[in-house]
C-alpha positions as CSV (number, residue, x, y, z in Angstrom):
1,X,-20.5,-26.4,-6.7
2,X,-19.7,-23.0,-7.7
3,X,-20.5,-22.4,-11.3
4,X,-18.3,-19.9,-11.5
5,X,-15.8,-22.3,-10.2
6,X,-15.9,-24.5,-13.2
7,X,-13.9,-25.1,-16.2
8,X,-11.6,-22.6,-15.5
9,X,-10.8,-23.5,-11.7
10,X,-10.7,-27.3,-12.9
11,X,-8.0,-26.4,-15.8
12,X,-6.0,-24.0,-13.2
13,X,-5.9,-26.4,-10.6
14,X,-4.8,-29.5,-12.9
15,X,-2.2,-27.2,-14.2
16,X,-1.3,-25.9,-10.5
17,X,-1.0,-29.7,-9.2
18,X,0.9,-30.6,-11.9
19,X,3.8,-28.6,-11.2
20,X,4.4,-28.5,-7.3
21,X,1.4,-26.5,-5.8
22,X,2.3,-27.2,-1.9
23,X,4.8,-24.4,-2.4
24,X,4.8,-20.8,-1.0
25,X,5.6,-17.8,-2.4
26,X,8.8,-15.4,-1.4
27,X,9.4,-13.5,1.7
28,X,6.2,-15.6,3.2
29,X,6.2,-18.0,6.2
30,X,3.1,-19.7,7.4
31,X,2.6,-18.6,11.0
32,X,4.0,-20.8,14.0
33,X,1.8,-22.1,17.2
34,X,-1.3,-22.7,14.8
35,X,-4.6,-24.3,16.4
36,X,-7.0,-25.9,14.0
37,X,-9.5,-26.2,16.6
38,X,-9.9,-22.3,17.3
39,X,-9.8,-21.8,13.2
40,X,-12.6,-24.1,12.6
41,X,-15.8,-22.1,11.9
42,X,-17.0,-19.4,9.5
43,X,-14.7,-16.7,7.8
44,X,-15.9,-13.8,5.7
45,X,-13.7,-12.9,2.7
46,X,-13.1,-9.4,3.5
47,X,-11.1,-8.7,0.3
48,X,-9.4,-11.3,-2.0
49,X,-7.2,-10.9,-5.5
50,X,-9.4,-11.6,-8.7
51,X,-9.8,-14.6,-9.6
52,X,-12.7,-16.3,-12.3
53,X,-13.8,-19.0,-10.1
54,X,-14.9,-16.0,-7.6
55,X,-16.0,-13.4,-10.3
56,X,-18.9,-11.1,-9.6
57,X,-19.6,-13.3,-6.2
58,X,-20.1,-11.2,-3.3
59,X,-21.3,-12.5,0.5
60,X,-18.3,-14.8,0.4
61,X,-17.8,-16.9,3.7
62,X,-15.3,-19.8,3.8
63,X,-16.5,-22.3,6.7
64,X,-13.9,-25.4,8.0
65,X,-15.0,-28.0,9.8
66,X,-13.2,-31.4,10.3
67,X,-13.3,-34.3,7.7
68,X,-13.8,-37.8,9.9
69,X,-10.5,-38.7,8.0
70,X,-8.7,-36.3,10.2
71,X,-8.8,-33.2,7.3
72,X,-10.4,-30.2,7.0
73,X,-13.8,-29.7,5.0
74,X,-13.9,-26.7,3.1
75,X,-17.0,-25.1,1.9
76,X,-17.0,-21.9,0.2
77,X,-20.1,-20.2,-0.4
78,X,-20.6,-16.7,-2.4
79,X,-23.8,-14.8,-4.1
80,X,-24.3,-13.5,-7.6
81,X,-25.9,-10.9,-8.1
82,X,-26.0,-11.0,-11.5
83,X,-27.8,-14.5,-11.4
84,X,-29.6,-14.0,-8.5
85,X,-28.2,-17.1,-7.1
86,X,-26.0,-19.0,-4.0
87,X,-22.9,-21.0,-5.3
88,X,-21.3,-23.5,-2.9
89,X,-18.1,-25.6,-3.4
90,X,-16.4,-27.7,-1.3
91,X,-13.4,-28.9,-1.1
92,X,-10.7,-31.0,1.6
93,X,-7.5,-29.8,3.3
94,X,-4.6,-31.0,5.1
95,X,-1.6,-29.8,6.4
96,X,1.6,-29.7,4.6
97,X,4.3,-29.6,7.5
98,X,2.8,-30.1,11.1
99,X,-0.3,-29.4,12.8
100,X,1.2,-26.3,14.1
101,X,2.1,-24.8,11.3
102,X,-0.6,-23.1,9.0
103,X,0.2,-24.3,6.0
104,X,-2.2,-26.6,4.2
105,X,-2.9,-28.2,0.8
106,X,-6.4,-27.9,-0.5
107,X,-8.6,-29.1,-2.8
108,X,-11.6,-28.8,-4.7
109,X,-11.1,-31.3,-7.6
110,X,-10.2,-34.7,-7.4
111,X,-6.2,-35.6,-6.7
112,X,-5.1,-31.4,-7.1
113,X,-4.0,-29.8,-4.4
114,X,-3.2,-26.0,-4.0
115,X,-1.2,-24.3,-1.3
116,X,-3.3,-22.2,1.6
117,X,-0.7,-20.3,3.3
118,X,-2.0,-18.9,6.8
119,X,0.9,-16.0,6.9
120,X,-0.6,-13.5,9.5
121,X,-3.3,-14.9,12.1
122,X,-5.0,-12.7,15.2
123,X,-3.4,-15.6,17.6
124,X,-5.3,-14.0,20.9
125,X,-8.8,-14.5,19.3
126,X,-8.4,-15.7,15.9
127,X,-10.9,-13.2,14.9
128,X,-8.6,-12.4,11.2
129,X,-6.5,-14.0,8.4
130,X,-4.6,-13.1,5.2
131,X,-4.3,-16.1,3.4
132,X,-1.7,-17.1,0.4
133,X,-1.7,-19.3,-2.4
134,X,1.1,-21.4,-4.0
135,X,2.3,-18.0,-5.7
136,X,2.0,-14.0,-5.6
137,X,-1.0,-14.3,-7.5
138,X,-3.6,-15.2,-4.5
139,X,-4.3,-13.2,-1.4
140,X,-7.4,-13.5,0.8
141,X,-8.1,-10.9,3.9
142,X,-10.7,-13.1,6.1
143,X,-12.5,-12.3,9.1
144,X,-14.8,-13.6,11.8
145,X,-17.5,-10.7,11.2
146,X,-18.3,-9.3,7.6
147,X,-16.0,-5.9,8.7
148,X,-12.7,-5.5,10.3
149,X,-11.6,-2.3,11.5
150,X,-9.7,0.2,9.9
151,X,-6.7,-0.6,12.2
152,X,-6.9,-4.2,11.3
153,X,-6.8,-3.6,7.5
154,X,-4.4,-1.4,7.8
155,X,-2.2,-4.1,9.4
156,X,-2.8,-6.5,7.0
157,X,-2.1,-4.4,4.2
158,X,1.2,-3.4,5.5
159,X,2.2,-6.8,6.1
160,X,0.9,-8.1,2.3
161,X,3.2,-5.6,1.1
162,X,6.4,-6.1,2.8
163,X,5.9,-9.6,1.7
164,X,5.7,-7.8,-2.0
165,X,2.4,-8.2,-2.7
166,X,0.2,-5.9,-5.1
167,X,-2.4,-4.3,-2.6
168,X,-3.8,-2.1,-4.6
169,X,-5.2,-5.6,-7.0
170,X,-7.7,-6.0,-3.7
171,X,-11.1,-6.8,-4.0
172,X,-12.8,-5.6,-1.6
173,X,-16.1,-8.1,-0.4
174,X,-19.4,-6.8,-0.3
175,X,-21.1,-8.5,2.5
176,X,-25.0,-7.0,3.1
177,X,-26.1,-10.1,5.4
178,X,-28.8,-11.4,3.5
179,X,-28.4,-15.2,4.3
180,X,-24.6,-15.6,3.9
């Protein structure tokens, strides 16, 4: 499990699933006509909002495959460099509304779920995400390749904002391909 992913994330998420986590956040709607099937694989984080269970982790990926209980597994792996090491977690998802909506709960510890909000998706080739969290305070940029192009960012950044969210907090993932 990630170490970094600890104490923290386990206090944060207790707190989270106490109080109603399978919520979204304003002026965001999960995107319609969602396959599972064609999501299922490995992401790179591209840029994500800090967060302590992810500090100083670069080489993120997020990889989904299906649970034999009909959920999604969730493994996310990341590097320190300051340790020197790999960190993995995994966790389970499942969707909130149907199938075909990307909205699902997920979660790393025990009974606590969090929201992951799918609210803009590359449809044609599902080749990019920006993902939400339960609140303004979590945004991932995810991608098939460790890059996206300019014009892609660009997109996403524009449609982050009009949703209201602070683009500028962005970290953006370092991703040198060195067993990620």
């Amino acid at each position: 499990m990630f170490k970094k992913w600890g104490l923290v994330a386990i206090v944060s998420l207790v707190f989270v699933g106490l109080f109603g986590c399978t919520g979204m956040p304003d002026n965001v709607e999960p995107v319609k006509g969602f396959e599972l099937p064609r999501y299922l694989g490995k992401w790179y984080e591209i840029a994500r909002f800090d967060h302590s269970f992810e500090e100083g982790l670069s080489e993120v990926t997020a990889t989904y495959s299906m649970r034999s209980d009909g959920g999604v597994k969730v493994i996310n792996r990341g590097f320190s460099k300051e340790e020197k090491t790999w960190d993995e977690a995994e966790g389970k998802a499942y969707f909130v509304e149907s199938e075909t909506t990307g909205h699902l709960k997920v979660s790393f510890f025990g009974p606590f779920y969090a929201s992951y909000v799918i609210m803009e998706l590359d449809k044609e080739g599902y080749q990019y995400a920006l993902i939400t969290g339960p609140d303004k305070d979590y945004l991932w940029i995810l991608a098939r390749t460790p890059s996206i192009s300019d014009d892609v960012r660009m997109g996403l950044l524009e449609k982050a904002t009009a949703a209201g969210y602070d683009v500028s907090k962005l970290i953006w993932v370092e991703h040198d391909q060195t067993g990620s």
